[in-house]
C-alpha positions in Angstrom: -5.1 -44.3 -54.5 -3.7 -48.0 -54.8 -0.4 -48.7 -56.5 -1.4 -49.8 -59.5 -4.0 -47.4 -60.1 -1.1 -44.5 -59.8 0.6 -46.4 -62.0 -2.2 -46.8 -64.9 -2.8 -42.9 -64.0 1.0 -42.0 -64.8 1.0 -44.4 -67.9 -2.0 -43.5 -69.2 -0.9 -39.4 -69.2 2.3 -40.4 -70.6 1.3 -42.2 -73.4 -1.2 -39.4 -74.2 1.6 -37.6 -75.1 3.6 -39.7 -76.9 0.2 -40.5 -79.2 -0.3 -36.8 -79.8 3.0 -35.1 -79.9 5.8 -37.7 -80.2 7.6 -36.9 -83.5 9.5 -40.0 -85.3 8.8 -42.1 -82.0 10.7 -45.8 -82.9 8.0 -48.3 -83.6 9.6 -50.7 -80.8 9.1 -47.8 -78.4 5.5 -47.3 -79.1 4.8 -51.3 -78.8 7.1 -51.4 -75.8 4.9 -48.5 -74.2 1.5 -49.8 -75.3 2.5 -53.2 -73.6 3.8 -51.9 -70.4 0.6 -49.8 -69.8 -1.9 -52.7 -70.6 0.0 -54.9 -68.2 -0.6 -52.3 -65.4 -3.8 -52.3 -66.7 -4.2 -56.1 -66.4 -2.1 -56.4 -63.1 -4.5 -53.4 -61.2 -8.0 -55.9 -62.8 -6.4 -58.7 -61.2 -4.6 -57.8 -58.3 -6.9 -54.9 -56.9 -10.0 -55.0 -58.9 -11.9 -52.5 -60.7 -13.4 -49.3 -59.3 -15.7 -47.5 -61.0 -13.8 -43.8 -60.3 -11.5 -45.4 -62.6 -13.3 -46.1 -65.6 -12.2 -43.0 -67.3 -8.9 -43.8 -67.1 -9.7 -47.5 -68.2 -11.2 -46.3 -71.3 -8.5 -43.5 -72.2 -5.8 -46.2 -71.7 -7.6 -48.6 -74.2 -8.1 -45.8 -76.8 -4.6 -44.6 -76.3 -3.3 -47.7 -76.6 -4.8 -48.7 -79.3 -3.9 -45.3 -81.0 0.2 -45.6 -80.2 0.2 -49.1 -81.7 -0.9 -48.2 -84.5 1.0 -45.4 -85.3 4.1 -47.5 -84.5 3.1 -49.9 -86.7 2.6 -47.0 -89.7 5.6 -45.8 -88.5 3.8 -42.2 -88.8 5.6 -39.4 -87.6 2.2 -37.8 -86.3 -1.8 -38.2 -86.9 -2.5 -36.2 -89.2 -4.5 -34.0 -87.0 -5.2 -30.5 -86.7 -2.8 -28.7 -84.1 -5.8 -27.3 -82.5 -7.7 -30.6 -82.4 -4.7 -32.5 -80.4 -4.6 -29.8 -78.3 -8.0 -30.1 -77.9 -8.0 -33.8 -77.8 -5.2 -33.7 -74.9 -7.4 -30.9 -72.9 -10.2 -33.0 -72.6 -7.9 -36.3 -71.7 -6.0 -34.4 -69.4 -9.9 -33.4 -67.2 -10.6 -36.8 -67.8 -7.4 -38.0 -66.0 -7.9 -35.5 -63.2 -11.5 -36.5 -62.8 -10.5 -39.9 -62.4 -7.7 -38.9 -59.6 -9.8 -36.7 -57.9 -12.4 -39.1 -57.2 -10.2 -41.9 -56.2 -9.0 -40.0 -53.2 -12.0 -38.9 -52.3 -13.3 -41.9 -52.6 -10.2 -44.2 -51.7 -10.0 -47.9 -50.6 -8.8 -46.4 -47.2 -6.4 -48.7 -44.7 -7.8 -49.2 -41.1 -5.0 -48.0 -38.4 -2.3 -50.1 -38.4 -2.3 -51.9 -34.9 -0.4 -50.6 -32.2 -0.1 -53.1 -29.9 2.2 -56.2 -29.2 -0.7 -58.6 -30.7 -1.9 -59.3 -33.5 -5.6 -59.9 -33.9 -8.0 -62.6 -34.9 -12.1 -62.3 -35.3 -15.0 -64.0 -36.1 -18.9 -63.6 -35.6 -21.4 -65.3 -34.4 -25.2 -65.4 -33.5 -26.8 -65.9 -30.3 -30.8 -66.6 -29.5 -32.3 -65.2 -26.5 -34.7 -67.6 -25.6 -36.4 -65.9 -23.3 -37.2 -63.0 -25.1 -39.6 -62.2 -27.9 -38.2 -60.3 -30.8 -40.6 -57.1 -30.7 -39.5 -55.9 -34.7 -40.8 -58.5 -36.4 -44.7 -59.6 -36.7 -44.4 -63.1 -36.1 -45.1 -63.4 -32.5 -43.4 -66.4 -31.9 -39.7 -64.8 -33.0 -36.9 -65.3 -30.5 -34.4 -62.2 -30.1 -31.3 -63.2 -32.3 -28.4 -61.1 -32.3 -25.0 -60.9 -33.9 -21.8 -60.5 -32.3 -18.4 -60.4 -33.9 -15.1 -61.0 -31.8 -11.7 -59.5 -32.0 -9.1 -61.2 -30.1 -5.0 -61.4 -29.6 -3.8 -64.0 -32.0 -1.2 -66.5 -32.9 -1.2 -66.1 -36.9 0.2 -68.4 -39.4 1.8 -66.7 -42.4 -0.5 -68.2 -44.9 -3.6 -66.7 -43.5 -4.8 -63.3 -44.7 -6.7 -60.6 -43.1 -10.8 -60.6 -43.6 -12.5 -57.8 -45.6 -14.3 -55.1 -43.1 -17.5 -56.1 -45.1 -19.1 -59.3 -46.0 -17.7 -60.6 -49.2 -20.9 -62.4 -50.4 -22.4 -59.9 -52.6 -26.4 -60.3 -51.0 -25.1 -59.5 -47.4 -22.7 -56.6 -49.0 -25.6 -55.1 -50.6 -27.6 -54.7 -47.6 -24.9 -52.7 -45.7 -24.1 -50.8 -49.4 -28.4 -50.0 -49.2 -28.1 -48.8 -45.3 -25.3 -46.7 -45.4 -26.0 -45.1 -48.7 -29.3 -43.9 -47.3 -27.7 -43.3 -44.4 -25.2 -40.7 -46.1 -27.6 -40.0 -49.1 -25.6 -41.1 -52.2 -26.8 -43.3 -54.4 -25.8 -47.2 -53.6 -23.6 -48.1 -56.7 -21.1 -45.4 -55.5 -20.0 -48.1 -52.7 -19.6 -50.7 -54.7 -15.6 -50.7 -53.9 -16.1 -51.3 -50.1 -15.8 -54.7 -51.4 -11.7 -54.2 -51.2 -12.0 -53.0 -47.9 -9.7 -54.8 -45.0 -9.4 -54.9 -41.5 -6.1 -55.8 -39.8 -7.8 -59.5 -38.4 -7.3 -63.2 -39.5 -10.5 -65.2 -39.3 -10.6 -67.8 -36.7 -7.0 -67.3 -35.8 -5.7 -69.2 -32.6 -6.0 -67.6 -29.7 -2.9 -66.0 -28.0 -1.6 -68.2 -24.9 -2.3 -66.6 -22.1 -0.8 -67.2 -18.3 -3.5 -64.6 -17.3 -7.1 -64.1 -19.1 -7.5 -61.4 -21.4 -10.0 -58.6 -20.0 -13.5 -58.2 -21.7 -14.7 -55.1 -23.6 -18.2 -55.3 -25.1 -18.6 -52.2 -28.3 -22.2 -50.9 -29.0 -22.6 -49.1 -32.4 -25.2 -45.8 -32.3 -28.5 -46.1 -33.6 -29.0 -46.8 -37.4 -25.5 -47.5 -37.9 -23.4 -51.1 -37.2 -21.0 -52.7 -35.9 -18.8 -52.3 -38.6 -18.1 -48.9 -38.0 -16.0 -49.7 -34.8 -13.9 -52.2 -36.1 -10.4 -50.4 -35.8 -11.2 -49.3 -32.2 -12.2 -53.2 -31.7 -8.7 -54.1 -33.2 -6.6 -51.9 -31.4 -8.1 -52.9 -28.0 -7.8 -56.7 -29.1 -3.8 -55.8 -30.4 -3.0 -54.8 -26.7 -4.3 -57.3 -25.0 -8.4 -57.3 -24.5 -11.0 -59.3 -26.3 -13.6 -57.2 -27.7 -17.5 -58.7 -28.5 -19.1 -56.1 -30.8 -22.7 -56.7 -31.1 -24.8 -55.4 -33.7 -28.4 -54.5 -32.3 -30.5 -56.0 -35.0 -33.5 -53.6 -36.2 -31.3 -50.5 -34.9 -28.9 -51.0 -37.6 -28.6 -50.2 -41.2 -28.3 -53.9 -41.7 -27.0 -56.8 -39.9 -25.8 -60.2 -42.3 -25.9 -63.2 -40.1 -24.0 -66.1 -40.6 -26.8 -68.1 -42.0 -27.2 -65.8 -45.1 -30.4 -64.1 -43.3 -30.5 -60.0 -43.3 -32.0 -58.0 -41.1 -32.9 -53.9 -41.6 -33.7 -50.9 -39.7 -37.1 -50.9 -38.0 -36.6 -49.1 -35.2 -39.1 -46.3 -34.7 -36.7 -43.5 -33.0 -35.7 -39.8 -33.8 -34.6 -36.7 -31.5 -38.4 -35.8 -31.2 -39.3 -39.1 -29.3 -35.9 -39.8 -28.0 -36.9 -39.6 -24.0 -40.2 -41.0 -24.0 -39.3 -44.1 -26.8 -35.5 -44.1 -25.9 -35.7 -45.9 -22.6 -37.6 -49.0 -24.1 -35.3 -49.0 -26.9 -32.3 -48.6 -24.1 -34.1 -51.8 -22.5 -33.8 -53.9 -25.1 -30.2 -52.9 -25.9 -29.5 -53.3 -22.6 -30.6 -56.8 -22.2 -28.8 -57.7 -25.3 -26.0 -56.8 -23.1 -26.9 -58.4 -20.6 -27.7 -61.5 -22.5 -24.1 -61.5 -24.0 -22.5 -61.1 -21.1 -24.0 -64.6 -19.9 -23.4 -66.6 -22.9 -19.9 -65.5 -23.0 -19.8 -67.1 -19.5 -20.9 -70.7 -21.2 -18.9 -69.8 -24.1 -15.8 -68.9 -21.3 -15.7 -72.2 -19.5 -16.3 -74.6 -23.1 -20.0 -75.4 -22.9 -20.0 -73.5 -26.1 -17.7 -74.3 -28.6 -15.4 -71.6 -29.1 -11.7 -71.0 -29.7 -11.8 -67.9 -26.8 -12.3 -71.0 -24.2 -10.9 -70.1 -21.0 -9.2 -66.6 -22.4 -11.6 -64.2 -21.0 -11.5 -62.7 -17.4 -15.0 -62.4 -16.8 -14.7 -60.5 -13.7 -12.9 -57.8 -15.5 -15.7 -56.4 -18.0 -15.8 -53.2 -19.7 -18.2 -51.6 -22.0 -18.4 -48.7 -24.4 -20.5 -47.7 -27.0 -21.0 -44.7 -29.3 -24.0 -42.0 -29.3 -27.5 -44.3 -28.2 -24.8 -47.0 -27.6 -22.8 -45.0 -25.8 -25.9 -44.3 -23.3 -26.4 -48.1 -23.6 -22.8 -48.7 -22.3 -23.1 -45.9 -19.3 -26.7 -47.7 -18.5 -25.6 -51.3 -18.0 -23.0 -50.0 -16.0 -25.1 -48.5 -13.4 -27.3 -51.6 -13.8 -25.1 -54.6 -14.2 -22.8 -55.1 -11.0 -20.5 -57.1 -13.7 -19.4 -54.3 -15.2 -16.5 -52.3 -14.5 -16.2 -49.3 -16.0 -17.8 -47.6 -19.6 -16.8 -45.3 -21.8 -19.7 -42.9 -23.8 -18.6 -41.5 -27.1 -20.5 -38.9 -28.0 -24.3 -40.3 -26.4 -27.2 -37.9 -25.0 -28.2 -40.3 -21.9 -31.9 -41.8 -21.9 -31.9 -42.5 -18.8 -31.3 -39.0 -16.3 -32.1 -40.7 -12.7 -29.3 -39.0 -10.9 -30.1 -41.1 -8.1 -29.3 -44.7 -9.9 -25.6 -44.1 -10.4 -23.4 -47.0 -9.5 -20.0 -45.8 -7.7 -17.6 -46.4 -10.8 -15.8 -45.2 -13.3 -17.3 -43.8 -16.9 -15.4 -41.9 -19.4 -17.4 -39.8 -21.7 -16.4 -38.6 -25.0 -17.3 -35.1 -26.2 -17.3 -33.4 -30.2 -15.9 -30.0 -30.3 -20.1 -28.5 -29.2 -19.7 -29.9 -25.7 -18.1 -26.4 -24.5 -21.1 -24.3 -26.3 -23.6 -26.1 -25.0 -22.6 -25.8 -21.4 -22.1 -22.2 -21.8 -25.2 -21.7 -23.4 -26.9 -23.4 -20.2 -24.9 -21.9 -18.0 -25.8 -18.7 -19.1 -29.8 -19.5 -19.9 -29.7 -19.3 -23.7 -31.5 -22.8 -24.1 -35.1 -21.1 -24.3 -36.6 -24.4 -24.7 -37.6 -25.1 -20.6 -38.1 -28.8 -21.2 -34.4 -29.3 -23.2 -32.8 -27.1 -20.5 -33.9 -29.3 -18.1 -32.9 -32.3 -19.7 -29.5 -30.9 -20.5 -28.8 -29.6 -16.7 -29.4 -33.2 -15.6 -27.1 -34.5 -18.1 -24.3 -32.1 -16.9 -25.4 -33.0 -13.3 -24.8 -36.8 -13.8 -21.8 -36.4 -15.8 -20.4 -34.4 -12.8 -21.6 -37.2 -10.3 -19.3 -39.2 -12.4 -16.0 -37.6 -12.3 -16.4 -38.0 -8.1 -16.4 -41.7 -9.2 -13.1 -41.3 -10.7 -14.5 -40.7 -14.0 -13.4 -38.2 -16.7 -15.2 -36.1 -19.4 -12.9 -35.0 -22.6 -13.6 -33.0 -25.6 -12.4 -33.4 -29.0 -11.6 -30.4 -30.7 -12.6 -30.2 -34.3 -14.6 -33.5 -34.0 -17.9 -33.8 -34.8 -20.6 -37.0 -34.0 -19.4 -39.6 -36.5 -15.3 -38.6 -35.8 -15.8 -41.6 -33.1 -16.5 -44.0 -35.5 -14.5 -45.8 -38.5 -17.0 -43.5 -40.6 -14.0 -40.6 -40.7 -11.8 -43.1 -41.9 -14.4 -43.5 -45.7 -13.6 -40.1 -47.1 -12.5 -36.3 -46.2 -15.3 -35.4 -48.4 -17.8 -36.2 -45.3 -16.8 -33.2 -43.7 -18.3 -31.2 -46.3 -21.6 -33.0 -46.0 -21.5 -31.8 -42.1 -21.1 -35.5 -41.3 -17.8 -35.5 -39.5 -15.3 -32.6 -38.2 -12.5 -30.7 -39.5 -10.5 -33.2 -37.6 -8.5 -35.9 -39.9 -9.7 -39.1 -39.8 -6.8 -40.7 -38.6 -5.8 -38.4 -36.0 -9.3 -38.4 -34.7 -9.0 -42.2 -34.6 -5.7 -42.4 -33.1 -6.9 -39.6 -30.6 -10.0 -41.6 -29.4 -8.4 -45.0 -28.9 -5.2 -43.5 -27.3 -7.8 -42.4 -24.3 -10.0 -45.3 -24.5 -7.2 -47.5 -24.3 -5.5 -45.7 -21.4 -9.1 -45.5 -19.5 -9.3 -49.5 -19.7 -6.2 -50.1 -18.6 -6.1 -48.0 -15.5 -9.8 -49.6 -14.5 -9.3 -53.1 -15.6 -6.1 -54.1 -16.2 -4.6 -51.6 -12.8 -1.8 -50.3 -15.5 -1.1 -46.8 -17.5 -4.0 -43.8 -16.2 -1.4 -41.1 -17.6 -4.2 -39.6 -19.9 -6.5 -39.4 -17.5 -4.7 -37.0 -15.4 -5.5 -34.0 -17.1 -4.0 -32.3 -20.3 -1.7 -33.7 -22.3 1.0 -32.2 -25.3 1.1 -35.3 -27.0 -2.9 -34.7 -27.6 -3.3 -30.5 -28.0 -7.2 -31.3 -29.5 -8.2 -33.0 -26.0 -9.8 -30.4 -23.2 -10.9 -32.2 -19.6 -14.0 -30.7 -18.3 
């Protein structure tokens, strides 16, 4: 919960029971009490905003109010109520309180990670027109692949700037993410209404931090019918220690994508587990080539023949990229494909493409939930009675093996589930309930992943730290190396 909202919560329980069981209270006291609450009140409206898991409370402290200011200005020892009725009265005021707590912590306006490196971090988004492709979502056959990409960055901030909200503040663009995700976890829209107040740690359009040396790239690829705006705290903390992160939202593979010109795209992509290795490699194409296709505008963008304020700030010869789940097997793709690329980290992705034989020599790191260890075991030992899966799986293992003799690493999170390698186990603890993420705390499971990503990047493109990636650590008990 937000200051002010413990605050009102307090206020509002106290002046319950200075309405109902306060003998002789001074009428000065009661006006004094009645003001101080609405001013909370007042101060939470206009400094935080409203939040529906706080109506009840909103209402009670009105009615309360209301009530003590009146019986200060009667100067009445009591209401003349029923002992049984104010007891009732406080019973039901007291679930109503509770109610109101309860979901406002499960449903809190959560903080991103505080950074952790020595910059801080500007962003801002922009969208880029493939020419030469043909969007293949959309029935107008003359429609040009346009994607979005959002950039986080080390910054020189001014103290008058503030930080940007995680989600669009114009309310159409807010309530196509609010209509994705809400399907997407299966709760009724409204309910996310207070993402609104959500904030990253960024500064739009900051100025770029001077640089002797230019920063090293990291590209961010969001999972299938999800966004980019689930990664934004791993895109910060790379940016805060010295990287410059493009995160690009795959348009018709996400729950929605807001471009800058007001237009809003949805999910069209025709995928599930059923299809996923007969339609997943064309899908993987097209991601890939929106990769690919970034990768080259940044290198206009880089040397000023777009305008941009990351000019000259990004080493384009050191590139990384990671991605999570089908953008995770995005990520390990390009780097077998795109001699740019450096290294790639896979959180958490079942690879589309399972040619053993097309591996580039170089390094991948691939992140594991806490089933990884089951379903080797159950391979190992034949249990997978599905032939064609088994298959699939033992070819997975393989090239995951391959890897590690290319200096790459493969690490388990214990008590993570699929989602715990996104910003996703950041929304509410209530999500593990729903099956959605692990038994792992959100911010542990974030400081976890980024710790490791951050050390993998570092050793592979910036020839520093590699300590995690020697084997088990104490600092990190939850990680296992396979």
């Amino acid at each position: 919960m937000r200051l002010y909202e413990i605050l009102l919560a307090f206020s509002c329980f106290a002046l319950l029971i200075s309405t109902l069981f306060t003998h002789k209270l001074p009428r000065l006291t009661g006006i004094v009490a009645s003001t101080i609450s609405m001013s909370i009140l007042t101060l939470h409206l206009w400094q935080e905003g409203y939040r529906w898991q706080m109506f009840g409370v909103y209402n009670l402290t009105i009615v309360v109010t209301g009530s003590l200011c009146w019986k200060s200005i009667r100067s009445s020892s009591t209401f003349n109520l029923w002992k049984s009725v104010r007891y009732t009265l406080f019973g039901l005021s007291c679930v109503v309180i509770t109610l109101t707590v309860l979901l406002s912590s499960c449903l809190p306006v959560f903080q991103l990670p505080k950074l952790e490196g020595p910059y801080q971090v500007g962003t801002f988004a922009m969208s880029l027109t493939d020419e030469g492709r043909e969007e293949i979502y959309t029935e107008n056959g003359g429609d040009k692949r346009k994607i979005l990409v959002q950039f986080w960055y080390p910054a020189q901030v001014d103290n008058v700037q503030k930080t940007v909200p995680v989600f669009p503040e114009d309310p159409k663009m807010l309530a196509s993410y609010k209509k994705g995700l809400s399907s997407f976890i299966r709760l009724p829209e409204p309910i996310f209404d207070y993402w609104k107040y959500i904030r990253s740690n960024a500064y739009e359009e900051a100025a770029v931090q001077p640089t002797s040396v230019p920063y090293p790239l990291i590209i961010i690829n969001h999972g299938m019918g999800t966004t980019r705006l689930l990664h934004v705290s791993q895109a910060e903390q790379m940016a805060s220690h010295g990287y410059i992160v493009a995160s690009i939202d795959h348009p018709y593979s996400t729950v929605a994508t807001a471009f800058p010109d007001g237009t809003n795209t949805d999910y069209r992509t025709t995928f599930n587990m059923d299809n996923f290795y007969t339609v997943g490699k064309s899908i993987g194409t097209v991601w890939t080539e929106d990769v690919n296709f970034v990768i080259r505008q940044l290198d206009g963008l880089n040397t000023g023949h777009m305008p941009s304020p990351l000019t000259g700030a990004i080493n384009m010869d050191k590139i990384g990229v990671m991605g999570h789940s089908f953008g995770g097997a995005t990520a390990f793709n390009v780097l077998n494909t795109n001699p740019r690329v450096k290294a790639a980290v896979n959180m958490d992705g079942s690879l589309y493409e399972l040619d053993i034989n097309r591996l580039a020599d170089k390094p991948a790191l691939f992140l594991k939930a806490d089933k990884f260890t089951e379903m080797k075991e159950q391979q190992r030992k034949g249990l997978i009675t599905d032939t064609k899966m088994s298959s699939i799986i033992a070819q997975e293992l393989a090239i995951m093996e391959k890897v590690k003799q290319h200096g790459g690493s493969i690490i388990q999170l214990e008590g993570a589930k699929h989602y715990n390698f996104t910003d996703l186990q950041l929304y509410s603890n209530l999500l593990q309930y729903a099956g959605i993420t692990g038994t792992i705390d959100g911010y542990r499971g974030a400081s976890v992943v980024n710790h490791y990503v951050l050390d993998f990047f570092n050793k592979n493109l910036k020839g520093t730290g590699g300590a995690l990636m020697k084997g088990a650590s104490s600092e990190y008990p939850e990680v296992t190396f396979h």
